[in-house]
N, C-alpha and C positions, 0 to 999 in steps of 0.2 A: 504494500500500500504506500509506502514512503516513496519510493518511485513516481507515482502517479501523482502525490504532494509535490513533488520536484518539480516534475512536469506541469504542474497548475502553477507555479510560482515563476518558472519562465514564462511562461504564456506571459504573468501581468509584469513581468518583467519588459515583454517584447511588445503587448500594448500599453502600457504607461511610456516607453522609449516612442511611439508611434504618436503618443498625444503630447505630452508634456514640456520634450524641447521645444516646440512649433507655439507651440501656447506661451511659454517663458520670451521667446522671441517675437511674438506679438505684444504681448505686453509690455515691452523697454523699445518696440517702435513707435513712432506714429500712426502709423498705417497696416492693416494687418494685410497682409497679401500673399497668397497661394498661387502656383502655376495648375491648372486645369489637374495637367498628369499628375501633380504631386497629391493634389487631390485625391484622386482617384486611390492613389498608392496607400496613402492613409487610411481609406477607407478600406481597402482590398487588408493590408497586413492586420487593421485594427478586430475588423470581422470574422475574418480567418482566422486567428487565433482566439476570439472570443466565442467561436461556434467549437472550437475544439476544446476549451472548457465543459462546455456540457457532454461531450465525448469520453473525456476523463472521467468525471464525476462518474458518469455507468458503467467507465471502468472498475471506479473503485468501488462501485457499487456489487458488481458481480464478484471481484476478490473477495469482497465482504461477506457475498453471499457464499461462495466457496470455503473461505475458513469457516465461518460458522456453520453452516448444512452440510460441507464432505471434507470436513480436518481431515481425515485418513487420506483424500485424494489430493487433497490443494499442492504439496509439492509436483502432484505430475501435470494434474493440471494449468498451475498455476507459472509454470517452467520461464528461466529467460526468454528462454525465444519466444514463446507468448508473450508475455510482457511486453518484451523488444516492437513484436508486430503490432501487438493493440497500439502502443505508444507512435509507432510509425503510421498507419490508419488513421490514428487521432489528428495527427497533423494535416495527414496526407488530403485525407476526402475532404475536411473545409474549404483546403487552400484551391480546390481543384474545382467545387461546385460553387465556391466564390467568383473567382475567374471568369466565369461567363455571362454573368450580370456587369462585371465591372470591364467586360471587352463590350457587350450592346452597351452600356456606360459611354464610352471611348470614342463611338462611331455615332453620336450624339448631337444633332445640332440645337445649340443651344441660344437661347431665346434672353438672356439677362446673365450678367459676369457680376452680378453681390449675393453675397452669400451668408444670411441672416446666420449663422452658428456659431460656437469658441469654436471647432475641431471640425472637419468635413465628417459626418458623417451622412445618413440615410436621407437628410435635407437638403442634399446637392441635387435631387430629385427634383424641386422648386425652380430650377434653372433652365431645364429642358424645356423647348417648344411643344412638344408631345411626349406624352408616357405612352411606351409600347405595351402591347399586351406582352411580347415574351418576356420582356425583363419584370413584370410582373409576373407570371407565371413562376421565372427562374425563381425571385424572392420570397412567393409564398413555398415552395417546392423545398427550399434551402431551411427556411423557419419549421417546417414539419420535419425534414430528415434532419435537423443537424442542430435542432432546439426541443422538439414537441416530443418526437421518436427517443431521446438519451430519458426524457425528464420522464416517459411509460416506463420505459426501463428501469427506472431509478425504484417509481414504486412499486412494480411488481416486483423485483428483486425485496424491496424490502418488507413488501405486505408478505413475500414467503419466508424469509427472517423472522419476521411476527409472527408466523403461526407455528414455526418449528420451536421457537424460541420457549412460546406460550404451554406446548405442549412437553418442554422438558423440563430438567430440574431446575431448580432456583441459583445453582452453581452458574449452568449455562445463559441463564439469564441474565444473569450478572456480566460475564463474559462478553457476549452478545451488546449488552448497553456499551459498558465500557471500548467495544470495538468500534462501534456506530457511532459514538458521542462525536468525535472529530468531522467525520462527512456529514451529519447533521448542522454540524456549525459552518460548514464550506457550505451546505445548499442553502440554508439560511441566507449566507451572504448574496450569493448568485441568483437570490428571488429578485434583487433589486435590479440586475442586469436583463433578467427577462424583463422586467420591466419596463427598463430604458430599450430595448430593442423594441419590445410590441410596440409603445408607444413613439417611436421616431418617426 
């Protein structure tokens, strides 16, 4: 599991680096100013990697679920190269189903150069002379496989924790809380991120 904490910590490593020098350099200019592409880039690495947070999280969701419902199996199942692959996947499929919103993005003719936000993101949308249907299509499509899809995962994995948990001893029970107290407190946080994304 401590893997997968690493890996959520890079994430806000590599979006806090995508937001925060740009915002600090807006704020000691006069004038806040973005190049279209940079735009876009901000928006492409910020998303990308905040959709691979909720990928994580069902990672650590299912390890969780594997030590506590198959302790005897978790080492086979639970092996480096698993790991390795979930963590490469995690990455892999946002950065790749992001991509092609933010290429119809690109090929964009745009209708107004201001841009009401601190940060580019999902409100550079206000700029284009027309919203396509596919780049709509891409963005609900990306919010179900890569937001809605990890957050089912998360609770069925846990509502089956629940009821294994429920039905064993008071030892395992124990066990069980003290495992999940930590990912409890990371989906907590990241309620506020869905959040901010539905509502952008």
């Amino acid at each position: 599991m401590y893997i997968f904490i690493a890996a959520l910590l890079l994430n806000s490593v590599v979006t806090s680096t995508t937001v925060y020098p740009k915002l600090l350099i807006d704020i000691l200019s006069e004038k806040s100013i973005i190049s279209y592409s940079a735009c876009l880039l901000q928006c492409y690495i910020y998303y990308s990697f905040s959709a691979s947070d909720f990928l994580l999280l069902a990672a650590m969701a299912y390890d969780r679920y594997v030590s506590i419902c198959k302790p005897l199996q978790y080492p086979t199942i639970m092996s480096k190269t698993t790991v390795c692959i979930i963590l490469f996947l995690s990455w892999l499929l946002p950065a790749v189903q992001i991509a092609f919103p933010t290429l119809l993005s690109a090929n964009s003719k745009l209708c107004k150069f201001t841009l009401k936000a601190i940060f580019c993101n999902s409100s550079y949308y206000s700029i284009y002379c027309v919203t396509t249907a596919a780049r709509s299509l891409a963005d609900m499509f990306n919010i179900f496989t890569l937001i809605l899809l990890p957050i089912l995962f998360i609770l069925f994995t846990y509502t089956r924790i629940l009821i294994i948990s429920y039905r064993s001893s008071g030892n395992v029970r124990t066990k069980a809380a003290e495992t999940c107290t930590l990912h409890l407190i990371l989906m907590n946080f990241y309620r506020y991120i869905i959040e901010s994304i539905l509502t952008d």
